[in-house]
N, C-alpha and C positions, 0 to 999 in steps of 0.2 A: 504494500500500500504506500505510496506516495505521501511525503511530509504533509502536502496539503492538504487531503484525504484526514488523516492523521488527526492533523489541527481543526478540521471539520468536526470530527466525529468526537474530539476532548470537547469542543468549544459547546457542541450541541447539549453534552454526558456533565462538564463540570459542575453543576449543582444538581445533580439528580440525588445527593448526598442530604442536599435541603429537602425533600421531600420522604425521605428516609429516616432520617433524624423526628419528625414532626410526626412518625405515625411508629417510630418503635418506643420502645420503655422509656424513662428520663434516662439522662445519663448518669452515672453514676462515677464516680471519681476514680475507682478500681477498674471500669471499663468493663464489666463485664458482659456488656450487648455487643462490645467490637472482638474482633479476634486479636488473637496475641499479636500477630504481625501487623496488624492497624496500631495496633496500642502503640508501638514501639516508633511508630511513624510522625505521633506527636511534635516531638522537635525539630523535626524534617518538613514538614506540612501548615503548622499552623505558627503563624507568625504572632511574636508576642506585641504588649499595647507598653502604653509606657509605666504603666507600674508591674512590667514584664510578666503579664499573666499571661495565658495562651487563648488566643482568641481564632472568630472561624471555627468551629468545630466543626461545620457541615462538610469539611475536606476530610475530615474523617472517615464520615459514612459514604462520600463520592470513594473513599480507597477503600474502603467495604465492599461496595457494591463489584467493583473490579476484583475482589479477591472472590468473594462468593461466586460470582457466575463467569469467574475466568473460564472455566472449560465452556460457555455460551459463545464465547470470542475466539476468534482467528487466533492460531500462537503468535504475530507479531503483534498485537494488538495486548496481548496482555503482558502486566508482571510478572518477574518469575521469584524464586525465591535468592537468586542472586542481582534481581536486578539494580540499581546502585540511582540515587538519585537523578543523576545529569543521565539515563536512558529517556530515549524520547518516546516511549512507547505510548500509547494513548492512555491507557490507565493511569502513568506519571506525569503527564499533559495536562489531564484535568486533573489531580489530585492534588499537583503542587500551583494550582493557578492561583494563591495567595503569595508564596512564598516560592519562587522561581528561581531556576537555577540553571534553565539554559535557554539559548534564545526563544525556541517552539514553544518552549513554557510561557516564557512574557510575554509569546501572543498570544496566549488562550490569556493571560494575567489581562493583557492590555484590553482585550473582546469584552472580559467580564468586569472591567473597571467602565467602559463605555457604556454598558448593560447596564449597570447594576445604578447608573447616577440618581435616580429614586429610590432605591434601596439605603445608599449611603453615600451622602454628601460631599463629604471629606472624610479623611482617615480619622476624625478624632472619634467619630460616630464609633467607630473599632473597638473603642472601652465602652459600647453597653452592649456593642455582640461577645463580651469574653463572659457574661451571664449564663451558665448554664441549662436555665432554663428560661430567658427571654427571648430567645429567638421563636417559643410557640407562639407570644403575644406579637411577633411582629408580622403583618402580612408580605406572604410573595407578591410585588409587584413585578409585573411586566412594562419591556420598554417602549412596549404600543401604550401605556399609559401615559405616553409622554409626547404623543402623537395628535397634533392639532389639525381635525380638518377645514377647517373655515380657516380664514381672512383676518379674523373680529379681534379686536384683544380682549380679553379676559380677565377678570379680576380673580380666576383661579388660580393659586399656586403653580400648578400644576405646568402653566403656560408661561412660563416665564419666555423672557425673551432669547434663552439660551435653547431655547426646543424649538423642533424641525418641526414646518408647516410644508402639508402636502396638497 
C-alpha cells in the first residue's frame, strides 16, 4: 500500500479510539480495559499538558482497536510486536497523531489538528482533556459543523470569520 493510501486510511481510523473509549468501562488507572501492550504505549502516545499529566487518552483505544483486530488488517497495515515507534504503519499513523514522531505521522497530526478546531481551540484546552472521565461530557463535533452555507453573517459562534463559506 502506498504512503498515501496509508495516511488515508490512519487519517480516516485516528479517533475511532474516541468512540471506543465512550462506550467501554471508565478507565481505570491500572488499565485494565486496555491490553498490556496498549498500556505500555502510554509514554509513547499520549502527550503530557503542563503540569505533565498525560493527556489524549482516546490514542489509547485508537492503539487498541489496531491491536485487537490486527488479524482484520492486511500484514502491512498492522503493528507487530516489534514494531518501534518511527514504523509508518497505519496503526502507528493514527495512534501517535498527538504525539508524532515521523513525518507520515505529522500528517495524520496536522489532518486532525485542522479537524479537530471545534473540538479544541488551542492547546491549553489539552489540560481539561487529561480528565479521565470528561471526555464522556464532551461532545464529538464534526468539521461540517463549521461549515456555513449562506452568505449572511451570523451572530453564531460557530461562524466566525475564520470558517469556510460554500
Amino acid at each position: 500500500m502506498s504512503d498515501k493510501n496509508k495516511i488515508y486510511l490512519a487519517a480516516l481510523l485516528h479517533d475511532i479510539g474516541k468512540f471506543w473509549q465512550r462506550a467501554s468501562e471508565p478507565y481505570e488507572k491500572d488499565g485494565d480495559n486496555l491490553s498490556e501492550n496498549t498500556r505500555q504505549l502510554i509514554q509513547y502516545i499520549c502527550p503530557k499538558d503542563v503540569k505533565q499529566q498525560f493527556g489524549y487518552y482516546h490514542v489509547l483505544w485508537t492503539s487498541e482497536f489496531f491491536e485487537k483486530y490486527k488479524q482484520k488488517f492486511p500484514e502491512e497495515l498492522r503493528a507487530t510486536a516489534s514494531s518501534q515507534r518511527n514504523d509508518d504503519n497505519t496503526a502507528n499513523l493514527a495512534a501517535y497523531h498527538h504525539y508524532p514522531s515521523t513525518e507520515l505521522q505529522a500528517i495524520v497530526a496536522l489532518a486532525d489538528h485542522w479537524s479537530s478546531g471545534s473540538d479544541r481551540l488551542n492547546e491549553e484546552n489539552m489540560e481539561e482533556d487529561t480528565s479521565l472521565t470528561n471526555f464522556r461530557e464532551t461532545p464529538l463535533r464534526h468539521i461540517f459543523d463549521m461549515i456555513n452555507t449562506s452568505f449572511k453573517e451570523s451572530e453564531d459562534p460557530r461562524y466566525a470569520e475564520d470558517n469556510h463559506y460554500v
